[in-house]
C-alpha positions as CSV (number, residue, x, y, z in Angstrom):
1,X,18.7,-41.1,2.0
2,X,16.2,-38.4,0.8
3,X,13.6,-39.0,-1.6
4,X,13.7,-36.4,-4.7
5,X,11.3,-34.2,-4.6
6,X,10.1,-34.7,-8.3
7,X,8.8,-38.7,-6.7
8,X,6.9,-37.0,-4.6
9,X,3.2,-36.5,-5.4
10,X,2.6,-32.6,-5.3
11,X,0.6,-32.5,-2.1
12,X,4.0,-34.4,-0.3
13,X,6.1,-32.0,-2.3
14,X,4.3,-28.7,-0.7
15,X,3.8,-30.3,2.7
16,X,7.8,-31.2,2.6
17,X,9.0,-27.6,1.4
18,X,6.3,-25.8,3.8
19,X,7.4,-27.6,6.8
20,X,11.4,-27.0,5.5
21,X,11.2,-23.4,4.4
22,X,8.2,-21.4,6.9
23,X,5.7,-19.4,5.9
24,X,7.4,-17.0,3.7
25,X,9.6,-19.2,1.6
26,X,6.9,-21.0,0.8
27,X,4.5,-18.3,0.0
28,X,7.9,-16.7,-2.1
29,X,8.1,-19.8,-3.5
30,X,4.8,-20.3,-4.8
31,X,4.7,-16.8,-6.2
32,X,7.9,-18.0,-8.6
33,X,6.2,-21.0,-9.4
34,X,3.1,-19.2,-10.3
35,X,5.4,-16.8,-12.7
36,X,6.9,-19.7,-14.1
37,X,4.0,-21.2,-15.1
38,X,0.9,-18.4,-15.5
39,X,3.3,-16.7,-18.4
40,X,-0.3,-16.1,-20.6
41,X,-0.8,-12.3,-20.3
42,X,-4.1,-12.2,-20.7
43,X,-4.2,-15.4,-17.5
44,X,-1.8,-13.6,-15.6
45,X,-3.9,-10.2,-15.6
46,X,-7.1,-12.0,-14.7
47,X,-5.7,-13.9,-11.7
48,X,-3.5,-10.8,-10.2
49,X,-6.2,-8.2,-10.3
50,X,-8.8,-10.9,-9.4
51,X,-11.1,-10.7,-12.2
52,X,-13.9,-12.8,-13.4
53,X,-14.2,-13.5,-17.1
54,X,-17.3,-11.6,-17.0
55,X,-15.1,-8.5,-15.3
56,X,-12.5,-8.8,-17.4
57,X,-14.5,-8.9,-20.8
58,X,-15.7,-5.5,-19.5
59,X,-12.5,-4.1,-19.7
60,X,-12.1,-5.4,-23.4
61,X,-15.6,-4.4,-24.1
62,X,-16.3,-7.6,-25.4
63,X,-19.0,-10.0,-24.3
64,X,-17.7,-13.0,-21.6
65,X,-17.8,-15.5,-24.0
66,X,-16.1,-13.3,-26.0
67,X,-13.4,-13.3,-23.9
68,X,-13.4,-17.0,-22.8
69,X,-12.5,-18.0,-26.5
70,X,-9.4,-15.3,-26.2
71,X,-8.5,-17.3,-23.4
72,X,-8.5,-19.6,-25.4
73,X,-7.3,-19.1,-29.0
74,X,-5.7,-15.9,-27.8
75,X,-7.3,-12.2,-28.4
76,X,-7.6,-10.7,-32.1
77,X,-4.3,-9.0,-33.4
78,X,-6.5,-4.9,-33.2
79,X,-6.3,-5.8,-29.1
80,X,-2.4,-7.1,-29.0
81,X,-2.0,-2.9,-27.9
82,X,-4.6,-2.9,-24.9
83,X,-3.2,-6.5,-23.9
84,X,0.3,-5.4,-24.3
85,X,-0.4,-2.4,-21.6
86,X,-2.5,-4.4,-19.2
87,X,0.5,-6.8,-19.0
88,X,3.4,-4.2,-18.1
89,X,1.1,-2.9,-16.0
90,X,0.4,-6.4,-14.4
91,X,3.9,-7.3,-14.3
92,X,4.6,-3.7,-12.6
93,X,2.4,-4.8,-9.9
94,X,3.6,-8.3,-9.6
95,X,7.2,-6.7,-9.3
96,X,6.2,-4.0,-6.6
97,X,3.3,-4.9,-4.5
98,X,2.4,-8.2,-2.6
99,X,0.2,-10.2,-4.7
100,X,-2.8,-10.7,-2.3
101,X,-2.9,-6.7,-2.7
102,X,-3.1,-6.5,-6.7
103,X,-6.7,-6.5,-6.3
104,X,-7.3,-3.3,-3.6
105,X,-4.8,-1.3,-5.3
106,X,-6.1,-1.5,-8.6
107,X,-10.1,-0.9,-7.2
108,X,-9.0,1.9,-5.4
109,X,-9.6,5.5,-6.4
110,X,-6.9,7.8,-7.4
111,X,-7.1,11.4,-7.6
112,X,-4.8,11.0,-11.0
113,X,-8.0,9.5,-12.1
114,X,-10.4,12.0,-10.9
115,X,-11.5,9.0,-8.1
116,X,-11.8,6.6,-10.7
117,X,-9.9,3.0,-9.7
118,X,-6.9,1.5,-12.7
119,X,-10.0,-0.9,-13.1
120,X,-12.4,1.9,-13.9
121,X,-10.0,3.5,-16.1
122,X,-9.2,0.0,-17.7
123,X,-12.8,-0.3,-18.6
124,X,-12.8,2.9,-20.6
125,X,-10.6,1.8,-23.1
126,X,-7.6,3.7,-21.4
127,X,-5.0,0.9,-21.3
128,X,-2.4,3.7,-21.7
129,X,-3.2,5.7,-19.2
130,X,-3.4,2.4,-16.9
131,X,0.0,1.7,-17.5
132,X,1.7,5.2,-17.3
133,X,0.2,5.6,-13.9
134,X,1.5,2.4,-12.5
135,X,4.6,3.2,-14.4
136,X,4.4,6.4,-12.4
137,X,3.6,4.4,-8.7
138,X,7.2,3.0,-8.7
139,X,9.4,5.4,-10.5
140,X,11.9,5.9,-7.9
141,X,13.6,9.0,-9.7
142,X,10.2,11.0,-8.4
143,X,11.2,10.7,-5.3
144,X,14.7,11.9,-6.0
145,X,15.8,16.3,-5.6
């Protein structure tokens, strides 16, 4: 009889479901268990585009420990706008584009941005503009006569 999975310690439990499910369950599956678990907007942004609390304090123009106490205690209510963006926009690219690839596609330069990267754009207080364009990336009905 198989042992459940839950009396497993969690390094048996990945080793168990790896060896069951290949490569790209597993790395499917971790990606759901990430979602289910990272929900924090302000978490999930800095882990999918790869950000240091120094990078993304930047991008609030707030110092890093700044930031680390919204991390915290959550960010003050006059940044619930910017925040609100940055996570459509992050859940847009969690949605569309493999996650190991967040990071290059938001560093790279768009001509939309005259060569400036969704980072770049980020970082001057354009949160808007961040989203509409990755908004824009996957709206299917462009592609559409």
């Amino acid at each position: 009889m198989a042992i459940p999975i839950t009396e497993l310690s969690p390094s048996e439990a990945a080793a168990s479901l790896a060896a069951r499910g290949g490569s790209e369950w597993t790395r499917q599956l971790i990606d759901e268990l990430d979602r289910t678990v990272r929900t924090d907007p302000l978490d999930r942004f800095v882990t999918l585009w790869d950000l240091s609390n120094a990078a993304a304090a930047r991008v609030f123009g707030v110092s890093r420990q700044a930031f680390t106490k919204w991390r915290k205690a959550g960010p003050p209510a006059i940044r619930s706008a910017a925040v609100a963006d940055l996570a459509s926009a992050t859940d847009l690219l969690d949605r569309y584009v493999k996650r190991e690839r967040i990071p290059a596609v938001v560093r790279r330069p768009a001509k939309q941005f005259g060569g400036r990267s969704l980072l770049e754009v980020a970082e001057q207080d354009d949160t808007p503009a961040v989203l509409d364009h990755v908004a824009a990336m996957f709206d299917l009905r462009r592609t559409q006569p």
